[in-house]
Structure formats: structure tokens, C-alpha cells
C-alpha positions, 0 to 999 in steps of 0.5 A: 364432585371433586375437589379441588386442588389449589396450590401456591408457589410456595407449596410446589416449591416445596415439592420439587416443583418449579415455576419458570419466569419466562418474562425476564428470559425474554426480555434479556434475549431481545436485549442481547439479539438488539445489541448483538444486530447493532454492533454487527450494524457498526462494524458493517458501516465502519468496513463500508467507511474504512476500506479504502482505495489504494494510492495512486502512483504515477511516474511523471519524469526520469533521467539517467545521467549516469550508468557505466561499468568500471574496473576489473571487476565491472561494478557499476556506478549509476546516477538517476533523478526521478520524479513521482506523482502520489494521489489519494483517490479517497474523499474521507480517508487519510493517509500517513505515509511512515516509511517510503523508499525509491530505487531503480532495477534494470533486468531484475538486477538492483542498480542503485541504493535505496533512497528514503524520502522523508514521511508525509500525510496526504489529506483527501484528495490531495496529490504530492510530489516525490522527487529523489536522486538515485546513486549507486557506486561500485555495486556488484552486477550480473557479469552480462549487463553490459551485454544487456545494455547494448542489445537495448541500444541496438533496439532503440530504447532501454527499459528501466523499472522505479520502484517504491516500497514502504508503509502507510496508516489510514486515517478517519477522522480522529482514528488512525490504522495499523501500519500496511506495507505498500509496493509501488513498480514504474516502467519507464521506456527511453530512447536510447539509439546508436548515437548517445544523446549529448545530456542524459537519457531521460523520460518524459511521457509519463506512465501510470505504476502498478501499486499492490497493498 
């Protein structure tokens, strides 16, 4: 018969031998895989949560009561009133509005300053009226932009472009975002015949603008 050979822990370990404890290790493998799933599990609900929808934008009404040229050098002076509609399309998001400055472009060329209005918080759902007052004087123009101008009338209509930039933070509950910078591009179409209407030149159908966040 052999013999045998009963060894301790303690006698192997004496040897150079060790013994794994295989429990623990595994006990903290779950223990990170658990923690490691929930947190991957918040960020996914909060990205479900706070990814929100861009505002909307929409160009209720403009009025042109100036647009000219004057002086040797053909600067222009311009006069615009305008009105924007602002909705939030977001049920459980906030919005700050920081930073928001309207100005009017025609042919690409900048035609009055820019107009700062002043900051506001949108709530849910909720909508708001920007109105503003465009004014350029003396301002240095494309040497055909007078040209440009009677083609239109020639056409019938002038096309003018309201333009809004600016940033926004989100907000959720008691958390709110990082500044976004936001670009907001109206397109207003007067008539504008061979005759000038006795008031200004005014729009007032209404067109929905193309906002880039």
C-alpha cells in the first residue's frame, strides 16, 4: 500500500506552492461587471433623456420701411421690423437662451447690424415672441446692389433673408447643459412691383426657418 501524503497550506506554502482563492476574485468580477452594466444603463437612459430637439423657428411678420443707397460712395442705410415665433418641441427639456442676435442679409451681402435681444428661459412646450428692429446706416455694399434691387422689382418680389445666431443651454430638472451655438435662416418674399406701395414693403404669410444646432 502507499502512503499517503497529506499536506496543509501552510506545508505547500513552504514549498513554493500556492493556494488560489478563487471565491473572492469572483465575487469582485461580478461586483465590477454589476457596476460597470449600471452605469453603461444611466448613461443610455440619460442620452434617451437629454438628447434633445432643436427649436423651432418661425418668421411671423417683416417690414422694410427703409432700404436705399446714398452718397458718392452708395452706402446704404436700411430700417427692418420683424417678428419671430420661438417654440420649444421638448415635453421635459428646458431651454436657456444666453446669447441671440438677429440681422437681415440680402444677396449674401449683410444689410443691417446685428440686434441683440436680450436673454430668456423657454419652459416646455412653451412658445415666445421676438420682435426686433434692424438698423443699418452708412454701410459699405456690393457696387451692384442697386442693380440687384431693380431686377427684383422687375420681378415682382424681393427676397430677403432674417437671420438669428446664438447659444442655448439644455435643461432637466435641476441640471443644466454646456453652452451649443445655434444658426437660425428665414426667407421672406415681398411683393414688390413697379409701383412702391405707399407704406413699407411688408411680409405677412408667415414661413417656417431652417435652425442648424
Amino acid at each position: 500500500m502507499s502512503p499517503i501524503d497529506v499536506r496543509s497550506p501552510k506545508h505547500c506554502d513552504d514549498k513554493g506552492f500556492t493556494v488560489e482563492k478563487l471565491f473572492p476574485r469572483k465575487k469582485l468580477f461580478f461586483s465590477f461587471t454589476t457596476i460597470s452594466l449600471s452605469i453603461l444603463s444611466f448613461i443610455f437612459l440619460l442620452y434617451l433623456t437629454l438628447h434633445p430637439t432643436k427649436p423651432n423657428f418661425t418668421l411671423r411678420e417683416a417690414d422694410i420701411y427703409q432700404l436705399n443707397l446714398s452718397g458718392p460712395r452708395q452706402l446704404l442705410n436700411s430700417s427692418i421690423q420683424l417678428t419671430l415665433v420661438s417654440k420649444n418641441p421638448n415635453k421635459k427639456v428646458g431651454i436657456y437662451y444666453d446669447e441671440l442676435q438677429v440681422y437681415a442679409s440680402y444677396k449674401g451681402q449683410q444689410i443691417t447690424l446685428y440686434t441683440s435681444l436680450p436673454p430668456f428661459y423657454q419652459g416646455h412646450e412653451d412658445s415666445n415672441f421676438l420682435s426686433a428692429l434692424l438698423i443699418g446706416n452708412g454701410l459699405p455694399v456690393d457696387p451692384y446692389f442697386g442693380y440687384q434691387v431693380q431686377r427684383d422689382q422687375s420681378a415682382g418680389k424681393l427676397i430677403l433673408n432674417l437671420k438669428a445666431s446664438g447659444r442655448l443651454r439644455w435643461k432637466v430638472g435641476t441640471w443644466v447643459s454646456g453652452k451649443y451655438r445655434f444658426n437660425v435662416d428665414c426667407v421672406a418674399i415681398m411683393p414688390f412691383g413697379p409701383s412702391l406701395p405707399s407704406g413699407p414693403l411688408s411680409f405677412r404669410q408667415g414661413a417656417q426657418c431652417s435652425t442648424t444646432l
